[in-house]
N, C-alpha and C positions, 0 to 999 in steps of 0.2 A: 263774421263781424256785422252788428246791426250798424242802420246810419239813420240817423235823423234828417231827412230832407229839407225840413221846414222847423225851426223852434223860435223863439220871442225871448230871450233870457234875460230880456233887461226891465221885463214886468216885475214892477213895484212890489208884488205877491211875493214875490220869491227874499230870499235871506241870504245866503250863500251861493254865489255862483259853485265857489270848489265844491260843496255838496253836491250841487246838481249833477254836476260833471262825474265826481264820485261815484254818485249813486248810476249814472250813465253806465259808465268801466266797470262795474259789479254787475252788472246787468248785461254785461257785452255788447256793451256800446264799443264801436268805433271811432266814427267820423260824425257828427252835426252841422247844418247851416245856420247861424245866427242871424234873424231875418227883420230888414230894417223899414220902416212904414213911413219916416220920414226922414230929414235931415238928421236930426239929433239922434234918433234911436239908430240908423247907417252907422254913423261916427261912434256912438258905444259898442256897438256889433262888432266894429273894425279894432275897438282898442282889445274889448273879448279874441278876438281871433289873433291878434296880435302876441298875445298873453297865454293863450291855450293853444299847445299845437295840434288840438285833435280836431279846433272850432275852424269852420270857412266861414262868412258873411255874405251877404246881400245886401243891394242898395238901392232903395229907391222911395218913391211915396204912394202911397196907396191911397186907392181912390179916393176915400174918406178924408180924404189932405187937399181935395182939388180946389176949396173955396180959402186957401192960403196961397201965400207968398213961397211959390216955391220954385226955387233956381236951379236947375239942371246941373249948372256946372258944377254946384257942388255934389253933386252924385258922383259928375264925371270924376273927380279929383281923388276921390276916394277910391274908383276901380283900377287907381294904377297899382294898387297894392295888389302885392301876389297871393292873397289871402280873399279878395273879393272876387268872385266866384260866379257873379249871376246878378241882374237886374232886378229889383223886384221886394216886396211884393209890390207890384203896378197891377190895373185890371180895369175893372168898372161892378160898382155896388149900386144896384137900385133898391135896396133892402129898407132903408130907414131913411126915413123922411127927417128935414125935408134934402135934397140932393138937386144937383144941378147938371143934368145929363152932358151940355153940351161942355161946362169945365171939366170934367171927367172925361171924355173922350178925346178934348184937344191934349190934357195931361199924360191920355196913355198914350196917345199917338207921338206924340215928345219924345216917350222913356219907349217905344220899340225902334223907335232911331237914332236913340241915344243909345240904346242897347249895340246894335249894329255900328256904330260909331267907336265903342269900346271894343269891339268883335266877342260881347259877351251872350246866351241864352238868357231867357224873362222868365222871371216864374209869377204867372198870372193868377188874381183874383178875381173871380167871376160871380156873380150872387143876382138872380133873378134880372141876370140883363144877357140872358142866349144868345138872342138872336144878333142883337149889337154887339156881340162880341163877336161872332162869325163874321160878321159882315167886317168890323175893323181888319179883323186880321187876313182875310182875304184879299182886303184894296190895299194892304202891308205888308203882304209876303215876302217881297224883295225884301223885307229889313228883318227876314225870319232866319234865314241863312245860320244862323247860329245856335236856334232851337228855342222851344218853349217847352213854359213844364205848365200843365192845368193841374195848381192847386188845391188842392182839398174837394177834390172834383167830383161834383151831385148834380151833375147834369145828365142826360141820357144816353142809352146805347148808341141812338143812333145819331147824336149830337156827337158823341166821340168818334165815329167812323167820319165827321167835318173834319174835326181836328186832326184825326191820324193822317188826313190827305194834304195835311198841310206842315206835318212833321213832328204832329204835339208828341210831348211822353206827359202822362201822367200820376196825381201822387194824392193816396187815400194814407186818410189818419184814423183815430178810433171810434168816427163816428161807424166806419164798417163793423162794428164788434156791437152794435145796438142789436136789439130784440129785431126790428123794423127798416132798418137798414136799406133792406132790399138794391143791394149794390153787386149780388154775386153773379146776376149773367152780364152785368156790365164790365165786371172784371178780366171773369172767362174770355169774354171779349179782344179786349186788350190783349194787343201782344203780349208775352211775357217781359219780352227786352224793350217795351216799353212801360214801364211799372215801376214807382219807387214808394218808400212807405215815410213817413212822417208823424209827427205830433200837434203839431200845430198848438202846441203847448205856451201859453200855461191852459189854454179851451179845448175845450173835447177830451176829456180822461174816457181812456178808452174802457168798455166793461175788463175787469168787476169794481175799477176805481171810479166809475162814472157819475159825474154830480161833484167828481172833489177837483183839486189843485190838480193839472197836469204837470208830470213832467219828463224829461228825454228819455228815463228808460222807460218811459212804461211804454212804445217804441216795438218791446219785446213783444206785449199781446198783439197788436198789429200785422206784427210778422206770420205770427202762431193764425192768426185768422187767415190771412193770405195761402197760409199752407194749407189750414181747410178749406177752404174756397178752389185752391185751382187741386188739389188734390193730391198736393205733393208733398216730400219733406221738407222742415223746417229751416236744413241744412242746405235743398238745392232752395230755395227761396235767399237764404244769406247773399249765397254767389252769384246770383243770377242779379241780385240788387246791386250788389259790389258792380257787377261790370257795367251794368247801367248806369248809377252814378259816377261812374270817373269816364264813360262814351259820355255822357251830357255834359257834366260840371266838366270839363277839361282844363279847368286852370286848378282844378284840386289837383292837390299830389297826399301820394301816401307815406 
């Protein structure tokens, strides 16, 4: 069974969610996350998942949300559902200007104890802010208890041996399937049963779709890269992903 870890479905791009979903199950899709960036896209995530039994959700704001009016509790109020699954995406972006570092770190530090307040894992966005990210989640561990996931993770080998001592799993999409990539000894690296695959869809169409519309199945390349990268089949890669997503996601059911 493939799973989409990370997808966006309530991008305007898209026409059909049951397509999407469609084209997912023809593809052998499984399970997906529906991943909410702020209030409003949370609350679409959750009626999606509500709606499709194969969708779980996330909840929360990302960084890019931090110079708004945003209220925690309405996150909270949404994970009582047994369908939300995980914090997130939350993190810190220092990519594009202009950004306000210090509301972006009072916001994540919020949502990884609002996380732990739920008893739910974060699945974190990180984007040319390393070292501040090491450092938040080190003085935050006690509210780690639960797990994080480093999403779409292009940081280094030896940036991830930080994280792995602090419990991270994390979750490559198809920017690994680039000419340039250069993500395979960081892989090798990572435990296996720490490793999940995503889309991060509708950005990043992984090759040979690369440059167009992403969407959940294409999921499947990702995988098939994974298999050439640690060396193995594409079938122990499925299972190995399977058990790793329902050990992290714990509020998923099958």
């Amino acid at each position: 069974m493939l799973i989409d870890s990370h997808a966006h479905l309530d991008d305007k791009k898209y026409g059909s969610v049951e397509k999407l979903l469609e084209n997912f199950s023809a593809a052998g899709g499984g399970l997906l996350i529906d991943i909410g960036f702020d209030y409003d896209s949370s609350l679409s995530a959750k009626e999606r998942a509500d709606k499709y039994p194969n969708v779980f959700f996330a909840a929360g704001y990302h960084p890019q949300e931090a110079d708004k009016n945003n209220d925690n509790a309405l996150i909270a109020a949404l994970t009582a559902s047994d369908r939300c699954v995980a914090i997130g995406e939350i993190g810190l972006d220092y990519h594009y200007e202009p950004f306000d570092k210090n509301r972006q770190k009072e916001l994540f530090v919020s949502q990884i104890a609002l996380a732990d307040e739920c008893g739910l894992p974060i699945i974190i966005h990180s984007r040319d802010a390393s070292a501040e990210m090491l450092s938040i989640l080190k003085e935050n561990s006690s509210y780690l208890k639960h797990g994080f996931l480093m999403h779409c993770y292009s940081e280094s080998k030896e940036q991830a041996r930080n994280y792995l001592d602090l419990g991270a799993y994390f979750a490559f999409g198809g920017a690994i399937t680039f000419k340039n990539a250069k993500k395979d000894d960081t892989i090798r690296y990572i435990p296996f049963d720490r490793l999940l695959a995503e889309t991060d869809c509708p950005y990043m169409a992984p090759v040979p779709y690369r440059g167009n519309l992403n969407e959940p199945q294409y999921v499947s390349f990702v995988y098939d890269k994974f298999a050439d990268i640690l060396g193995v089949g594409r079938a122990v890669v499925e299972e190995q992903f399977e058990k790793n997503f329902f050990t992290f996601f714990k509020k998923a059911r099958r």
